[in-house]
C-alpha positions in Angstrom: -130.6 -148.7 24.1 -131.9 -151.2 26.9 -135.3 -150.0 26.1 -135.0 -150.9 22.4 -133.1 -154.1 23.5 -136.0 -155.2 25.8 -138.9 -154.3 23.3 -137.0 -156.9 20.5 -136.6 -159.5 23.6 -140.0 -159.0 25.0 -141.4 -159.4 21.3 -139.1 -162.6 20.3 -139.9 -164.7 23.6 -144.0 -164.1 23.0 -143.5 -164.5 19.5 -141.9 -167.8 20.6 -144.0 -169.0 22.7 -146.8 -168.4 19.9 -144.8 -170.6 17.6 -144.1 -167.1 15.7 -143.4 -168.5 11.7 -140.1 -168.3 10.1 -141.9 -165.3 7.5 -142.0 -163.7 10.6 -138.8 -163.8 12.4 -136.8 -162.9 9.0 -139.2 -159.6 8.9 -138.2 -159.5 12.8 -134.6 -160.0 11.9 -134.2 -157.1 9.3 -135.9 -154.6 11.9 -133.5 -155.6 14.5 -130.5 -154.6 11.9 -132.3 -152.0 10.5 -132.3 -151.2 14.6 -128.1 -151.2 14.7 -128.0 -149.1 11.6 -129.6 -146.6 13.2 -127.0 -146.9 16.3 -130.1 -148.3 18.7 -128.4 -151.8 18.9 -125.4 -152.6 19.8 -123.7 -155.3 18.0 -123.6 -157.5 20.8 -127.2 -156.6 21.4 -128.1 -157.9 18.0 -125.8 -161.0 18.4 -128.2 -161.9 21.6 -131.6 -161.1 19.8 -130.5 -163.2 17.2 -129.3 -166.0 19.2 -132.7 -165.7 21.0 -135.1 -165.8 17.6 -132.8 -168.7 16.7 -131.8 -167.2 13.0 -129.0 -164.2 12.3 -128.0 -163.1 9.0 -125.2 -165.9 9.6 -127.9 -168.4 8.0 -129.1 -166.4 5.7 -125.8 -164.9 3.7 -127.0 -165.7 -0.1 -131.2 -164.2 0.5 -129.5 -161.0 2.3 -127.1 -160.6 -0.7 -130.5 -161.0 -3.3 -131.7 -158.1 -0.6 -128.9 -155.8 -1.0 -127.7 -156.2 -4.2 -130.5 -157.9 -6.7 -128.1 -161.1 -7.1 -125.6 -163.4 -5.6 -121.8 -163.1 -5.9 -120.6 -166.7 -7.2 
């Protein structure tokens, strides 16, 4: 898991210091879950990448339920 850990930090802080665009950190973001799904992340793993990039699926609750399910629940 540390490996897979320090690819998605090693890829966040270049992407960072490249002023990485907010397409792609929400592309980054869905690998990094995509990542936990597959039991290569740890939750707390993905709570630190996410703090990192500066987004988490925290900020973007209504586009991930468009995502998942086609539509919001109001």
């Amino acid at each position: 898991m540390d490996r897979v850990f320090n690819n998605f930090q090693y890829t966040i802080e270049l992407g960072l210091k490249n002023q990485m665009p907010i397409e792609s950190k929400l592309i980054l973001l869905g690998q990094i879950h995509y990542a936990m799904e597959r039991q290569d992340l740890t939750i707390k793993e993905v709570e630190a990448l996410e703090n990192l990039l500066g987004i988490g699926l925290k900020n973007y609750q209504k586009e991930m339920e468009y995502a998942v399910f086609g539509e919001i629940d109001e």
